[in-house]
Biopython code that builds the backbone (N, CA, C, O; Angstrom):
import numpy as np
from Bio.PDB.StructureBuilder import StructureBuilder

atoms = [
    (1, "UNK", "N", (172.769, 52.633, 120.995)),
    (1, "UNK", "CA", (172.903, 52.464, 122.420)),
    (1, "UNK", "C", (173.892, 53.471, 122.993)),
    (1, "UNK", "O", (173.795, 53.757, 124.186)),
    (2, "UNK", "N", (174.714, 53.958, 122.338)),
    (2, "UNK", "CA", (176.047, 54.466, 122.520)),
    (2, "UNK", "C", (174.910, 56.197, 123.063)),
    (2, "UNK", "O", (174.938, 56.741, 124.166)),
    (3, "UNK", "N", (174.187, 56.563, 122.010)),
    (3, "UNK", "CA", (173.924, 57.750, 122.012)),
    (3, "UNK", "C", (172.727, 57.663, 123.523)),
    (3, "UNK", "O", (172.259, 58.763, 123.818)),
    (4, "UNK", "N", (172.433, 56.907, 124.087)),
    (4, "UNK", "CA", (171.388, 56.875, 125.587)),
    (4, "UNK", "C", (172.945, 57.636, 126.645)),
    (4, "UNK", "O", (173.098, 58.521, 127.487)),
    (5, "UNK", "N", (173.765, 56.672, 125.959)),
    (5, "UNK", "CA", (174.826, 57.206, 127.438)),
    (5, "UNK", "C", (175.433, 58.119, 127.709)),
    (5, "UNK", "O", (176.160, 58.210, 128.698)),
    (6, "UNK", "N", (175.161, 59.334, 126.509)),
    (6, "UNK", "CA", (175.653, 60.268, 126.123)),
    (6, "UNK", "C", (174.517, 61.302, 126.133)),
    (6, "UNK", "O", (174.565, 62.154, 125.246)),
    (7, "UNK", "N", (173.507, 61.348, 127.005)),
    (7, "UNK", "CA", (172.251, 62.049, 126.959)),
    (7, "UNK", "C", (172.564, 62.365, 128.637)),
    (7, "UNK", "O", (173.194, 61.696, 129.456)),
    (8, "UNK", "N", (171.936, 63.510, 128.758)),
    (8, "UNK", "CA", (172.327, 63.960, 130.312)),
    (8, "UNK", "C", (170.677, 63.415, 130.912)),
    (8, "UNK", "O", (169.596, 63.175, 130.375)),
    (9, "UNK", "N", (171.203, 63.394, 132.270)),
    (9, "UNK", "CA", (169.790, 62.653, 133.077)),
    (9, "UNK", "C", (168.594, 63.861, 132.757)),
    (9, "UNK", "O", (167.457, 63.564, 133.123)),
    (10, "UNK", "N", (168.743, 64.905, 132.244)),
    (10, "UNK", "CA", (167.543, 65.444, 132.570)),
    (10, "UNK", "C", (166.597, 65.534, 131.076)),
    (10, "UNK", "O", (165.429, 65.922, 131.062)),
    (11, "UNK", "N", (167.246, 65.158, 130.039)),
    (11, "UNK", "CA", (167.021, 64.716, 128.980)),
    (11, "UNK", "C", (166.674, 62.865, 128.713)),
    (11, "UNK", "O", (165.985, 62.309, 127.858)),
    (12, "UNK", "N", (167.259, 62.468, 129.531)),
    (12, "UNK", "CA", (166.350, 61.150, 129.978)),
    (12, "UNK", "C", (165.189, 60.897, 130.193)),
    (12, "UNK", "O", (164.354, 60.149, 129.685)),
    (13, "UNK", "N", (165.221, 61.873, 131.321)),
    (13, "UNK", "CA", (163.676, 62.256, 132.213)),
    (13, "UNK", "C", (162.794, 62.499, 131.198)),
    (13, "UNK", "O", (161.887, 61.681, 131.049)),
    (14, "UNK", "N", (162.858, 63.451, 130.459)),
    (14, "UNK", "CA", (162.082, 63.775, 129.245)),
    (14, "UNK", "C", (161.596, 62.910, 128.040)),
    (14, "UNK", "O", (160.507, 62.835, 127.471)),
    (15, "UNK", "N", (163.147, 62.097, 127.799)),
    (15, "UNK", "CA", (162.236, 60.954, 126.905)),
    (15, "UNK", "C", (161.193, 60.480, 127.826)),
    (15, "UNK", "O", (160.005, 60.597, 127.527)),
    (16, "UNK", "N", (161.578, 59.952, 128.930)),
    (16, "UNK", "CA", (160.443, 58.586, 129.861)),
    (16, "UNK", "C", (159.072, 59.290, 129.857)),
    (16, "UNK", "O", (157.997, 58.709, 129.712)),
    (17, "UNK", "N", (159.271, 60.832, 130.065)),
    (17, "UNK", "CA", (157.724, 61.349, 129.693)),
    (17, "UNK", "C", (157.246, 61.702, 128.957)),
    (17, "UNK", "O", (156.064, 61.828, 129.278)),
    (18, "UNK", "N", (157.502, 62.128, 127.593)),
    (18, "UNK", "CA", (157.150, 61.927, 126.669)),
    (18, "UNK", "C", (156.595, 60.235, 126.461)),
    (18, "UNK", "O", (155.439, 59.815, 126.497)),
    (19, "UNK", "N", (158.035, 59.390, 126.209)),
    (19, "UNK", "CA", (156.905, 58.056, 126.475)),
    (19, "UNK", "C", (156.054, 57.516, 127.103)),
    (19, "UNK", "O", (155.626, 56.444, 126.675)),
    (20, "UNK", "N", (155.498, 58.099, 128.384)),
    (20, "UNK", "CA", (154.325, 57.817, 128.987)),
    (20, "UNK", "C", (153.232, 58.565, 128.328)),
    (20, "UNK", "O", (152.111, 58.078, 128.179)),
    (21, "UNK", "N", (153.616, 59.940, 127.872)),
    (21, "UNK", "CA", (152.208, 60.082, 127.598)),
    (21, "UNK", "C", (151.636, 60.058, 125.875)),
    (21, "UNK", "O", (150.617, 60.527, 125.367)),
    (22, "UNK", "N", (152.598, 59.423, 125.392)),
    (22, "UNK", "CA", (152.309, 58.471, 124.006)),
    (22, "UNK", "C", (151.640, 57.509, 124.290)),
    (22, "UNK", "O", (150.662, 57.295, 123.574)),
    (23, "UNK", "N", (151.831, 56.880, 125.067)),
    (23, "UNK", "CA", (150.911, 55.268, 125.430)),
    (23, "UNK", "C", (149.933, 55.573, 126.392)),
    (23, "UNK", "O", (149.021, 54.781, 126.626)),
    (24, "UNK", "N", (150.058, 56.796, 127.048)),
    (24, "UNK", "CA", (148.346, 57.293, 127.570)),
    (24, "UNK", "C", (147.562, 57.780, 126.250)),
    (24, "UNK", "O", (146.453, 57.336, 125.951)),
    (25, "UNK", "N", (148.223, 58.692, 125.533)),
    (25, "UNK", "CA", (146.817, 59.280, 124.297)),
    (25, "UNK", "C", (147.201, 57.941, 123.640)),
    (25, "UNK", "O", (146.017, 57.730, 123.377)),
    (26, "UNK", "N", (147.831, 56.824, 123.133)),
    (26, "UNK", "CA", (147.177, 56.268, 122.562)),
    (26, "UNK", "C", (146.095, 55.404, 122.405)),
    (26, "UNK", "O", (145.268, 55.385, 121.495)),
    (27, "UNK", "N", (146.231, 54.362, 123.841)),
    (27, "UNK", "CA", (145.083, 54.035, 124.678)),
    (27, "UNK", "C", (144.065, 55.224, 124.584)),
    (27, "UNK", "O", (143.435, 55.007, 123.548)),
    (28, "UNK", "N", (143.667, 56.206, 125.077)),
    (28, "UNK", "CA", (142.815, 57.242, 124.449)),
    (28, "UNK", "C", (142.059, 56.825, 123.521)),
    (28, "UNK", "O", (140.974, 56.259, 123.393)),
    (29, "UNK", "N", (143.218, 57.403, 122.650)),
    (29, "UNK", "CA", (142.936, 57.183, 121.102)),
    (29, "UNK", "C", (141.964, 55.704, 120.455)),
    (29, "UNK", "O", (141.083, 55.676, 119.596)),
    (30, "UNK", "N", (142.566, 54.598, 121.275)),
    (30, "UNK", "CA", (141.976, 53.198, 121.219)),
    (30, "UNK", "C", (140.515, 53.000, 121.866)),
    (30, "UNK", "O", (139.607, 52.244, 121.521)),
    (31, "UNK", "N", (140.572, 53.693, 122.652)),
    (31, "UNK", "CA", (139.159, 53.828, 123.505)),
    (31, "UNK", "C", (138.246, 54.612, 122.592)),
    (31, "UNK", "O", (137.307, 53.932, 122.180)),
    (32, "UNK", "N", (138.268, 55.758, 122.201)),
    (32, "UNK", "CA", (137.497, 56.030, 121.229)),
    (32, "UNK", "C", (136.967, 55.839, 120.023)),
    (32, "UNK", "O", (135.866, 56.058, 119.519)),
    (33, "UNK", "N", (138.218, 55.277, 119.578)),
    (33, "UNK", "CA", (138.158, 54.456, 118.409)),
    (33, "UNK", "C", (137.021, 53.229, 118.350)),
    (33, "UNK", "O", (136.317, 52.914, 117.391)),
    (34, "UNK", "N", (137.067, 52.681, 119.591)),
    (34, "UNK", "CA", (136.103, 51.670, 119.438)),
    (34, "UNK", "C", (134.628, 51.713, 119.960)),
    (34, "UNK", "O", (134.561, 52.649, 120.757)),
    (35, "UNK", "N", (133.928, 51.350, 119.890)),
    (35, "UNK", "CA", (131.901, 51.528, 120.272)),
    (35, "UNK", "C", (132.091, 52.378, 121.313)),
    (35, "UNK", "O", (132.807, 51.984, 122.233)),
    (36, "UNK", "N", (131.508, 53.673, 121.378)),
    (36, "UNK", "CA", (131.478, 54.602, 122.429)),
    (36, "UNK", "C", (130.233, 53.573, 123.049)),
    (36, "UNK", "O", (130.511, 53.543, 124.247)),
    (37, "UNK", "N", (129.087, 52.774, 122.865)),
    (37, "UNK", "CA", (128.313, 52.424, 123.344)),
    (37, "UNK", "C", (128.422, 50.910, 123.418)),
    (37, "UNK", "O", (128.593, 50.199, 122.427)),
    (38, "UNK", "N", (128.235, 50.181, 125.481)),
    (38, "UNK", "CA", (128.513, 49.200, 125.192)),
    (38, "UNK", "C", (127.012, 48.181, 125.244)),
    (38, "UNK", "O", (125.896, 48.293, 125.753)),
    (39, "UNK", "N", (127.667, 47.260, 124.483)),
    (39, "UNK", "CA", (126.275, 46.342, 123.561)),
    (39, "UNK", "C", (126.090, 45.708, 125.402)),
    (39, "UNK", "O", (126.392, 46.252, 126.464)),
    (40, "UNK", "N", (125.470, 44.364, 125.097)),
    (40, "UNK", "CA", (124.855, 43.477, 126.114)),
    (40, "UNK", "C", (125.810, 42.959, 126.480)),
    (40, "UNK", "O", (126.120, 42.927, 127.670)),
    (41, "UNK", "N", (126.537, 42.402, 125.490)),
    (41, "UNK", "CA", (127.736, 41.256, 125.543)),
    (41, "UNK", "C", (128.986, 42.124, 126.375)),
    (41, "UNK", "O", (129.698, 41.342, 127.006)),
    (42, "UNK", "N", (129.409, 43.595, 126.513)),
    (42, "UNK", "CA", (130.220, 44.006, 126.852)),
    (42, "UNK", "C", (129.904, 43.979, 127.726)),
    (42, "UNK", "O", (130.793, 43.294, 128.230)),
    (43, "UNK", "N", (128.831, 44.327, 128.982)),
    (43, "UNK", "CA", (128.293, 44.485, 130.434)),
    (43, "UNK", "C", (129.035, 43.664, 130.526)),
    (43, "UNK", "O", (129.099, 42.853, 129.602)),
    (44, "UNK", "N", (129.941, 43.520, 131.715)),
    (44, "UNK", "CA", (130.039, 42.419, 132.974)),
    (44, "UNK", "C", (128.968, 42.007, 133.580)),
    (44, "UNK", "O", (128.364, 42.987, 134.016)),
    (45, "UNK", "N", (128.399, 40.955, 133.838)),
    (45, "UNK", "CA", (127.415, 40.741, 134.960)),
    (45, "UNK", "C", (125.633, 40.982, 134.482)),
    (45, "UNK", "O", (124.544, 40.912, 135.050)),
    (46, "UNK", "N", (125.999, 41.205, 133.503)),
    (46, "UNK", "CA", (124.590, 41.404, 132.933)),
    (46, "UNK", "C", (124.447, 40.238, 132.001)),
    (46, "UNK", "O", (125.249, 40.170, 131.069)),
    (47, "UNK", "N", (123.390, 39.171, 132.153)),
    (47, "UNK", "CA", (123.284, 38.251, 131.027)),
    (47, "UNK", "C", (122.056, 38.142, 130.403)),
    (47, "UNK", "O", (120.942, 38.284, 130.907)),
    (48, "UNK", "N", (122.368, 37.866, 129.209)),
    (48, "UNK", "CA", (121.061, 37.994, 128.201)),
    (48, "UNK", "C", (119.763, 36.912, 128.488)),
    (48, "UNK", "O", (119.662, 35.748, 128.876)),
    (49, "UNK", "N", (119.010, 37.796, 128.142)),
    (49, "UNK", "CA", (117.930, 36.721, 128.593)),
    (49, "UNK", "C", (116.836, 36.334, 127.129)),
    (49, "UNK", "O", (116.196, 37.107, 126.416)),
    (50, "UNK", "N", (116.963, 34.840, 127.079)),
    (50, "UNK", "CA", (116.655, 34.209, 125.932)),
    (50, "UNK", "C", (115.402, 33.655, 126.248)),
    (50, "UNK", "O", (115.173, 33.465, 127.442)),
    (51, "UNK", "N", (114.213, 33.242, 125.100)),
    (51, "UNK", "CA", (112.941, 33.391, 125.713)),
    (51, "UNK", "C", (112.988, 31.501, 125.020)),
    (51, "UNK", "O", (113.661, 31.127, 124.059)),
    (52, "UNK", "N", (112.140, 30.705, 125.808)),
    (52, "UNK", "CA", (112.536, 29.363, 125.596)),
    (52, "UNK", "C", (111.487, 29.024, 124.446)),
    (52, "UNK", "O", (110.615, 29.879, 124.605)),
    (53, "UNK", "N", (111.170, 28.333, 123.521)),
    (53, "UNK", "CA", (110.486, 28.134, 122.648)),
    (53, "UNK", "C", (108.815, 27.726, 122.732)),
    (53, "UNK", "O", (107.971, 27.899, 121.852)),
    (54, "UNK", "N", (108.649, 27.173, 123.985)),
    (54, "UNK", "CA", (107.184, 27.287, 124.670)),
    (54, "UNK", "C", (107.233, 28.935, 125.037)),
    (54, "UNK", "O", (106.412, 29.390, 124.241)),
    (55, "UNK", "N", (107.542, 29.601, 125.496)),
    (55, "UNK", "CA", (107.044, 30.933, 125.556)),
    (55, "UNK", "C", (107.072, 31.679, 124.469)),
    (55, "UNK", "O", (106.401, 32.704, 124.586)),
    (56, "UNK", "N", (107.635, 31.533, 123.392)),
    (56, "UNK", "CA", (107.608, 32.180, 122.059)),
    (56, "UNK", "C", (106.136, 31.584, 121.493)),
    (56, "UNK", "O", (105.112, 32.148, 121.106)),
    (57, "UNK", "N", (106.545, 30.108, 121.640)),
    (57, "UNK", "CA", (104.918, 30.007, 121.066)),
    (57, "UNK", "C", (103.714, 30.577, 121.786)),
    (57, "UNK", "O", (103.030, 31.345, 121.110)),
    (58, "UNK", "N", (103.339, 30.355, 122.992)),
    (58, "UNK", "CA", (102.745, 31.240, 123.651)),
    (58, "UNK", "C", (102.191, 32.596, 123.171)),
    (58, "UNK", "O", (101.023, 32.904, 122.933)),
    (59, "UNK", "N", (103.353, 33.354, 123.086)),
    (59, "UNK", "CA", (102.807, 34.710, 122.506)),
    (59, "UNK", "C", (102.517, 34.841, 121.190)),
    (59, "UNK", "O", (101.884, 35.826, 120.809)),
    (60, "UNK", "N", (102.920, 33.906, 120.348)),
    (60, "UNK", "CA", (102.750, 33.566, 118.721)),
    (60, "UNK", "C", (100.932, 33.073, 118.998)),
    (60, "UNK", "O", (99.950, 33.524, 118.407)),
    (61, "UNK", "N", (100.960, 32.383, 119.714)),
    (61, "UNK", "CA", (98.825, 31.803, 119.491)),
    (61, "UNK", "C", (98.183, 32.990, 120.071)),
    (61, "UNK", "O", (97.259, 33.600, 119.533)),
    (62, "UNK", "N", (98.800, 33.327, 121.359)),
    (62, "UNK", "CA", (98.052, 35.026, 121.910)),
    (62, "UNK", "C", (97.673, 35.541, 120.951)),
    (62, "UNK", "O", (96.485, 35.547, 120.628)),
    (63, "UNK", "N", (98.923, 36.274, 120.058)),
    (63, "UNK", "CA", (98.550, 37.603, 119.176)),
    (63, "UNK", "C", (97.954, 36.563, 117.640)),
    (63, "UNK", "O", (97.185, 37.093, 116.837)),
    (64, "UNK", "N", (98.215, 35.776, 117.529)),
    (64, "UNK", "CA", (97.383, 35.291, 116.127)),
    (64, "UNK", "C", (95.386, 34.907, 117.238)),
    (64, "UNK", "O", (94.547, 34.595, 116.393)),
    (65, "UNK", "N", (95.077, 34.912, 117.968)),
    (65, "UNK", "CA", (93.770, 34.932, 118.627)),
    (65, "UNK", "C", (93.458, 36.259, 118.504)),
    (65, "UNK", "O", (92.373, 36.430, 117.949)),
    (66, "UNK", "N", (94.184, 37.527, 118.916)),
    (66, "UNK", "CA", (94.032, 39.072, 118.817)),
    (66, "UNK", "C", (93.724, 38.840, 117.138)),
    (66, "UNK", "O", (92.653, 38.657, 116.559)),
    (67, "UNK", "N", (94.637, 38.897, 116.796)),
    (67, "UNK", "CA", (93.996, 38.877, 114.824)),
    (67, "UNK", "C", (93.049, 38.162, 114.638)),
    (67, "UNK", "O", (92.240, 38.674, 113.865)),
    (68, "UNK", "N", (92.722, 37.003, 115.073)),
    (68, "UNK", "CA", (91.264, 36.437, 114.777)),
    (68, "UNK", "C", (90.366, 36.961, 115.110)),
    (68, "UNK", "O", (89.399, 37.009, 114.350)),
    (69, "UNK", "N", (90.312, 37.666, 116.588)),
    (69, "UNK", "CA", (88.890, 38.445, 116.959)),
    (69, "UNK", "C", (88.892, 40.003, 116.083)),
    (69, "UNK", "O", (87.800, 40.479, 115.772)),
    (70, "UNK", "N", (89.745, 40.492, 115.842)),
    (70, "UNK", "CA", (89.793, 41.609, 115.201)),
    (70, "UNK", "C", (88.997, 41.257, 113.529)),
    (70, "UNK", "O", (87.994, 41.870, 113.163)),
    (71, "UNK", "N", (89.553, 40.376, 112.841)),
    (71, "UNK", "CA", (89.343, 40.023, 111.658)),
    (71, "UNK", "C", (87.892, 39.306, 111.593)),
    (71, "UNK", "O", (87.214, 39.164, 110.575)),
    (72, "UNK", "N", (87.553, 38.867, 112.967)),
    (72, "UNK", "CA", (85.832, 37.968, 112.825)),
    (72, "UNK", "C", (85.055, 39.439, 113.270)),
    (72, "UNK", "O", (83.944, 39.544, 112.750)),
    (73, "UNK", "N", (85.469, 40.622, 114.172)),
    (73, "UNK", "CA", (84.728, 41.755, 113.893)),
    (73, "UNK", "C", (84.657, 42.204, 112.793)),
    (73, "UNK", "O", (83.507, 42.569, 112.548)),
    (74, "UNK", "N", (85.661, 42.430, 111.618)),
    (74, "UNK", "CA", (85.583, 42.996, 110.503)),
    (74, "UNK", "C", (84.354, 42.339, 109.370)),
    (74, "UNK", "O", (83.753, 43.078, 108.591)),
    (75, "UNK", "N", (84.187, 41.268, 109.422)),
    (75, "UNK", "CA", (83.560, 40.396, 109.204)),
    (75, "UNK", "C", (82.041, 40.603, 109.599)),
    (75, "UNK", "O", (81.360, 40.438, 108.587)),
    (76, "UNK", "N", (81.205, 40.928, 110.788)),
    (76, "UNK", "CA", (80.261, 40.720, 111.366)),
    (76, "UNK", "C", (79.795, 42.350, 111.031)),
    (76, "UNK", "O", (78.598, 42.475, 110.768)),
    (77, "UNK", "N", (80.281, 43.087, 111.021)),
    (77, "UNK", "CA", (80.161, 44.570, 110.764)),
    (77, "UNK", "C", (79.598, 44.841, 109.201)),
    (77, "UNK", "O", (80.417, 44.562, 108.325)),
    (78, "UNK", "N", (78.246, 45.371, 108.734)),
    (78, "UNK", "CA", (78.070, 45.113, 107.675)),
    (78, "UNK", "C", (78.872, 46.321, 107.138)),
    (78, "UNK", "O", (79.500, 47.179, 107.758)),
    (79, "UNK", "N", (78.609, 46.090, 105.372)),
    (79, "UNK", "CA", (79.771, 46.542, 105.093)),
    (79, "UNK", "C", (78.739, 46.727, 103.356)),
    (79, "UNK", "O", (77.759, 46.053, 103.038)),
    (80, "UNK", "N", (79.329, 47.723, 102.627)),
    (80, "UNK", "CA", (79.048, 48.119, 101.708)),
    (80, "UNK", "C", (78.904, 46.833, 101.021)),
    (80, "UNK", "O", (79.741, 45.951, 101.217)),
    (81, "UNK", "N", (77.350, 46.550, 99.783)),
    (81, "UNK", "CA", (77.831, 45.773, 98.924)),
    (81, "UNK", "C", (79.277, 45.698, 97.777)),
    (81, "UNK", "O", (79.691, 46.675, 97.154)),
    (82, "UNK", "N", (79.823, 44.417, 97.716)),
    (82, "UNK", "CA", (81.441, 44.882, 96.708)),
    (82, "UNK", "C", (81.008, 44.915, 95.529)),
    (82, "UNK", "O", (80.208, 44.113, 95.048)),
    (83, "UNK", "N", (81.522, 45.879, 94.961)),
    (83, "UNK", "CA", (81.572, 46.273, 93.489)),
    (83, "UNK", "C", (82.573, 45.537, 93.003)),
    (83, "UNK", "O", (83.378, 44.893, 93.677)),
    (84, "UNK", "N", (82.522, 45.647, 91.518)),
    (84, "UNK", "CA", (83.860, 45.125, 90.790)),
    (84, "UNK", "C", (85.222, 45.996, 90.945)),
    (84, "UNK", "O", (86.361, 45.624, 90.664)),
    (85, "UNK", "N", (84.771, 47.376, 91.514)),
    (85, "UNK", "CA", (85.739, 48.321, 92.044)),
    (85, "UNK", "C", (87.124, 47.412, 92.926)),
    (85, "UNK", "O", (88.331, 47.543, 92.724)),
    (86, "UNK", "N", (86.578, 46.697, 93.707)),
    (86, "UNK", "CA", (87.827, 46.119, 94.298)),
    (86, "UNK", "C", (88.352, 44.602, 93.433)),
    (86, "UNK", "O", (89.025, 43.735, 93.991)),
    (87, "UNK", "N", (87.963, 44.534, 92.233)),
    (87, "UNK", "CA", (88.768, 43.872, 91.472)),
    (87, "UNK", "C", (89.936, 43.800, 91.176)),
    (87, "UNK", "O", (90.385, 44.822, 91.696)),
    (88, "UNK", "N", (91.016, 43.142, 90.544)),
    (88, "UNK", "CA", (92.223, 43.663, 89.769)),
    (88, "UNK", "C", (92.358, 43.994, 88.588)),
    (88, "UNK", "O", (92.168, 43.142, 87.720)),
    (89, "UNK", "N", (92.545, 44.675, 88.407)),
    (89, "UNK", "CA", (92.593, 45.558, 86.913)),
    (89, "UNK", "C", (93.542, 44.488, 86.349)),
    (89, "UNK", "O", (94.243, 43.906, 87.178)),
    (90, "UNK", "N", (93.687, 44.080, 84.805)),
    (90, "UNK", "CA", (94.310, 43.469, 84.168)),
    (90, "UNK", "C", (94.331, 44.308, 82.807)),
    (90, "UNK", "O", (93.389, 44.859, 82.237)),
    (91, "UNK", "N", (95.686, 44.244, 82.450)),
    (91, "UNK", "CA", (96.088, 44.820, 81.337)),
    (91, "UNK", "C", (96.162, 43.736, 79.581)),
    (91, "UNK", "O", (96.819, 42.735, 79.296)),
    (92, "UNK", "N", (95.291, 44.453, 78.877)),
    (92, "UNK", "CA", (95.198, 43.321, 77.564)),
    (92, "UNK", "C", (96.965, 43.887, 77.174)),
    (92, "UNK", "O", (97.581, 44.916, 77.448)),
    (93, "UNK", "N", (97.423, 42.265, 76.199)),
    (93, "UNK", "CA", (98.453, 42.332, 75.251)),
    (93, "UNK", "C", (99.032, 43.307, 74.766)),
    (93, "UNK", "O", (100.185, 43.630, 75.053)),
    (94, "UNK", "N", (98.267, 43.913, 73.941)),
    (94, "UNK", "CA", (98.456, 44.847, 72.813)),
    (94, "UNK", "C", (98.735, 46.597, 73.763)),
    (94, "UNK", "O", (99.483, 47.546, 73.525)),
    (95, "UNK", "N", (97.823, 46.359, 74.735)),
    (95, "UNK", "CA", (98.408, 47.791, 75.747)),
    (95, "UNK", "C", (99.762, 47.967, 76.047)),
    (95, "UNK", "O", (100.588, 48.844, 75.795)),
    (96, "UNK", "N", (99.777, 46.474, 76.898)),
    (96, "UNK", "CA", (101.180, 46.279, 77.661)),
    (96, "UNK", "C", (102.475, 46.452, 76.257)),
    (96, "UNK", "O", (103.430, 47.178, 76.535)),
    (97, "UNK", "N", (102.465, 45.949, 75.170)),
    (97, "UNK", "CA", (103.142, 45.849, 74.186)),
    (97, "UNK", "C", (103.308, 47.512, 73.463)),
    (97, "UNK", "O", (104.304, 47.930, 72.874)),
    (98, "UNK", "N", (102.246, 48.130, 73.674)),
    (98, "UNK", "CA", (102.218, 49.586, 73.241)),
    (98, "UNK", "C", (102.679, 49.971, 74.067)),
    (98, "UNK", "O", (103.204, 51.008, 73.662)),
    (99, "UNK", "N", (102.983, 49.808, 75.553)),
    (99, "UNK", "CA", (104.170, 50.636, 76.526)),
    (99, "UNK", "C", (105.221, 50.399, 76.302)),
    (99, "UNK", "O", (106.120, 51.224, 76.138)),
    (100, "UNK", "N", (105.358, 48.564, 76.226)),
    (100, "UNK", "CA", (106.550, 48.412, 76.011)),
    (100, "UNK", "C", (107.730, 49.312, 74.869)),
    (100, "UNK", "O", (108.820, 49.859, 75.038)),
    (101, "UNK", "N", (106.712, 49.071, 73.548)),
    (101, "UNK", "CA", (107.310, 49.755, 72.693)),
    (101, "UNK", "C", (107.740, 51.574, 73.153)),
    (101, "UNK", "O", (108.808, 52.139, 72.921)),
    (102, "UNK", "N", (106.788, 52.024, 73.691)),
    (102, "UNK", "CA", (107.216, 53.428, 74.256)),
    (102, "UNK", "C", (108.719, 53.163, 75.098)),
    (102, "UNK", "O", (109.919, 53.394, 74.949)),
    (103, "UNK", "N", (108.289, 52.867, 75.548)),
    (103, "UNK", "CA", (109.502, 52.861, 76.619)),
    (103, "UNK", "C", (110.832, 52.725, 76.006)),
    (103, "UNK", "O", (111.839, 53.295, 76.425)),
    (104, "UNK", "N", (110.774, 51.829, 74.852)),
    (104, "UNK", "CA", (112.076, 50.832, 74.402)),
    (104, "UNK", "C", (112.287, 52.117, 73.305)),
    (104, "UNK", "O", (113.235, 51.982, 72.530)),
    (105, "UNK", "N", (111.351, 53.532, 73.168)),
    (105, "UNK", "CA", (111.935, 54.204, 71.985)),
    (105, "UNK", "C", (112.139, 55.442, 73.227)),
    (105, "UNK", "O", (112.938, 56.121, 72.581)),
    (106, "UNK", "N", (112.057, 55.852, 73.929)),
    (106, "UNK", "CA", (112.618, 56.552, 75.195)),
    (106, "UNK", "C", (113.835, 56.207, 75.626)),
    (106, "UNK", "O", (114.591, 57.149, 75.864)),
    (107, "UNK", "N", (114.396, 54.707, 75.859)),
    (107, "UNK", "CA", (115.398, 54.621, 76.109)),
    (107, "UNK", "C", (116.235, 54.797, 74.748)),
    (107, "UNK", "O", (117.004, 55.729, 74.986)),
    (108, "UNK", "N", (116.347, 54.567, 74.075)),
    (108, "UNK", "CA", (116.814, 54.450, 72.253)),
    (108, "UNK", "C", (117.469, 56.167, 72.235)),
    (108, "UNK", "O", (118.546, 56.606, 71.833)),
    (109, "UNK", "N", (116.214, 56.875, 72.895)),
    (109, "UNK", "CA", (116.311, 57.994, 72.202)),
    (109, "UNK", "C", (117.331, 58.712, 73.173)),
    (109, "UNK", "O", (117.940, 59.717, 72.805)),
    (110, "UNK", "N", (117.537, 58.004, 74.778)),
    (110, "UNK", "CA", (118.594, 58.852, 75.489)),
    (110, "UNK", "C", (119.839, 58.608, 75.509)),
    (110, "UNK", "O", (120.826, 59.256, 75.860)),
    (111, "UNK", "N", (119.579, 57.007, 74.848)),
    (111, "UNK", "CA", (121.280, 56.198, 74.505)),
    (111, "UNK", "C", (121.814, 56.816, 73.228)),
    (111, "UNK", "O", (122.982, 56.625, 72.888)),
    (112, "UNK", "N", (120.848, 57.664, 72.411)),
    (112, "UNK", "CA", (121.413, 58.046, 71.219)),
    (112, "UNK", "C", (121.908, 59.432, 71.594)),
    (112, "UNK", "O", (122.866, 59.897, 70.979)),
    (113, "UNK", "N", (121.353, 60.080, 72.505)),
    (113, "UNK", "CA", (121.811, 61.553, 72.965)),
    (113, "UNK", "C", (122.728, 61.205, 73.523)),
    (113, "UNK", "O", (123.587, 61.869, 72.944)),
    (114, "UNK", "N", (123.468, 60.385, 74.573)),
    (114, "UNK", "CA", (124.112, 60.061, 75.224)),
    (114, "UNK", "C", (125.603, 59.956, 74.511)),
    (114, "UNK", "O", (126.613, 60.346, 75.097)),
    (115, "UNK", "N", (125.631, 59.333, 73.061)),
    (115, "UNK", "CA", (126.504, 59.369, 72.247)),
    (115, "UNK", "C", (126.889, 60.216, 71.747)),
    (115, "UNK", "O", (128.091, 60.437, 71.603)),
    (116, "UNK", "N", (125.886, 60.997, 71.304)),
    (116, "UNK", "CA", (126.057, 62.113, 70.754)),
    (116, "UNK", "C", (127.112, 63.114, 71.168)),
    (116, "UNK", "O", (127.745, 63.802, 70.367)),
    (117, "UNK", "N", (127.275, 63.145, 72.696)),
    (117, "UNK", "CA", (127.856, 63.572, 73.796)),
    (117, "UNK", "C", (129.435, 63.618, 73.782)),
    (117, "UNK", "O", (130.050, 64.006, 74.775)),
]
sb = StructureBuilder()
sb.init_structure("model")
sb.init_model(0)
sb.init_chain("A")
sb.init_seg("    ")
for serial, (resi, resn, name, xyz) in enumerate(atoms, 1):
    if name == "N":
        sb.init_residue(resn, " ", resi, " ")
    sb.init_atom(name, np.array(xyz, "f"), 0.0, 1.0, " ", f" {name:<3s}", serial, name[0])
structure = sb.get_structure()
């Protein structure tokens, strides 16, 4: 305290502005720091608008009716006889077990290089 009273006024002056414009850039600094972009919730005066659960359903039977007429055209449209082509391929035992084994001597063989290391 001793050393304020012992500072001449024009060196006073200078702290007080210097401390003003520490707490202007830091505010700054705080402003940028946080969401350059403001959400919904930050607007003043702007309020969100929530859709009530009869109007959700609403547009939920709309667009499932759009998929029904789309899907009963797909339907009515003839269409190649199906082959077994659009079957699912299924893999016997002894295949799947012959990858497996590949695989399990691929990894073997990079965990052993790996040591080697």
């Amino acid at each position: 305290m001793k050393e304020v009273l012992n500072l001449s006024i024009a060196k006073l002056k200078r702290i007080v502005e210097l401390k003003t414009q520490i707490e202007r850039l830091q505010s700054q600094l705080a402003s940028y720091a946080s969401d350059s972009t403001p959400t919904a919730a930050k607007i003043p005066g702007k309020k969100r608008h929530t859709m009530s659960a009869a109007g959700r359903r609403k547009i939920s039977l709309a667009a499932k009716a759009r998929w029904a007429k789309v899907h009963a055209a797909k339907s009515k449209t003839p269409t190649a006889v199906k082959t077994s082509g659009n079957k699912k391929r299924t893999m016997s035992a002894a295949a799947r077990q012959k990858i497996s084994l590949a695989a399990k001597a691929r990894w073997a063989k990079f965990h052993a290089a790996k040591k080697s290391k």
